[in-house]
C-alpha positions as CSV (number, residue, x, y, z in Angstrom):
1,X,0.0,0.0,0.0
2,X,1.6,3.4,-1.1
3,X,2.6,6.1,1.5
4,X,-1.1,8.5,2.1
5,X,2.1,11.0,2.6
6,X,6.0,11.3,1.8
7,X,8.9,13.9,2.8
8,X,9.7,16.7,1.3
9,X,13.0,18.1,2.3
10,X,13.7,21.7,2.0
11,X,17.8,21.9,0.6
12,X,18.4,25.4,2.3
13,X,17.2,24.2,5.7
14,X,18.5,21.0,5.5
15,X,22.2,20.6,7.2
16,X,22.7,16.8,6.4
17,X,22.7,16.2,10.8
18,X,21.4,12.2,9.5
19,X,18.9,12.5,12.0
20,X,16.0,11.5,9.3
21,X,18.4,8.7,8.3
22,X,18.7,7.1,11.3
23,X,15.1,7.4,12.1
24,X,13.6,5.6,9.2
25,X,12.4,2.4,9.6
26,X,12.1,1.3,6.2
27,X,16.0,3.0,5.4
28,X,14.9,5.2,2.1
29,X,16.3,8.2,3.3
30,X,20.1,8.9,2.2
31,X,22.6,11.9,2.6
32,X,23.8,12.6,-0.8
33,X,26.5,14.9,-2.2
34,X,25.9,17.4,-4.7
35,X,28.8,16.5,-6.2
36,X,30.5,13.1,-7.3
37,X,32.7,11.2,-5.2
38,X,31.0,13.0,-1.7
39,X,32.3,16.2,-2.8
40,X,30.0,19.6,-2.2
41,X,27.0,20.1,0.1
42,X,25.4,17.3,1.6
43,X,21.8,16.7,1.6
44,X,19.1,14.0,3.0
45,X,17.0,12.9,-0.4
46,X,14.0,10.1,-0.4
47,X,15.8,7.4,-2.5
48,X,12.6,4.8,-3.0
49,X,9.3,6.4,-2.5
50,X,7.9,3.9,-3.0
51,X,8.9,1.8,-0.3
52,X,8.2,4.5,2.2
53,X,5.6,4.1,4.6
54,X,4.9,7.9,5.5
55,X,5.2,7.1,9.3
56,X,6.9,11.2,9.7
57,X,9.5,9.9,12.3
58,X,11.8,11.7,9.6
59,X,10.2,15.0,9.8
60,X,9.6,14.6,13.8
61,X,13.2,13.9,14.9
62,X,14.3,17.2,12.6
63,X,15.6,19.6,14.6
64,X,15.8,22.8,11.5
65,X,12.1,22.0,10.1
66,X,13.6,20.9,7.4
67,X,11.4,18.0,6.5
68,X,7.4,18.2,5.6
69,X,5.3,15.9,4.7
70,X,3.3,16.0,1.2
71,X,0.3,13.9,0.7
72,X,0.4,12.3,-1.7
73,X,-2.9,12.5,-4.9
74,X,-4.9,9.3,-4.8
């Protein structure tokens, strides 16, 4: 059953802390580079929304309100 709701997560506010990524359950959120090889900013992104479950313990354990969650059109 897809997600009623899945993260969005703002790039300016975001500070790549990994809170979000240790908090998901089903592991679909990532820190990513903007650049190859880890180089640049880093970032959280949703890697597979389709195997997230839109529980929000990503947007609840962010600490710069960086994370909000989108539902999703039926």
């Amino acid at each position: 059953m897809p997600a009623i709701a899945l993260p969005e997560i703002d790039p300016e506010r975001c500070t790549a802390c990994g809170r979000c990524v240790a908090a998901c359950p089903p592991h679909v959120l990532w820190l990513e580079s903007e650049r190859p090889q880890g180089w640049g900013r880093k970032r959280a992104m949703l890697h597979d929304a389709d195997g997230c479950t839109g529980c929000a313990k990503c947007h609840a354990v962010c600490p710069f309100d960086a994370i909000r969650m989108v539902r999703q059109p039926d």
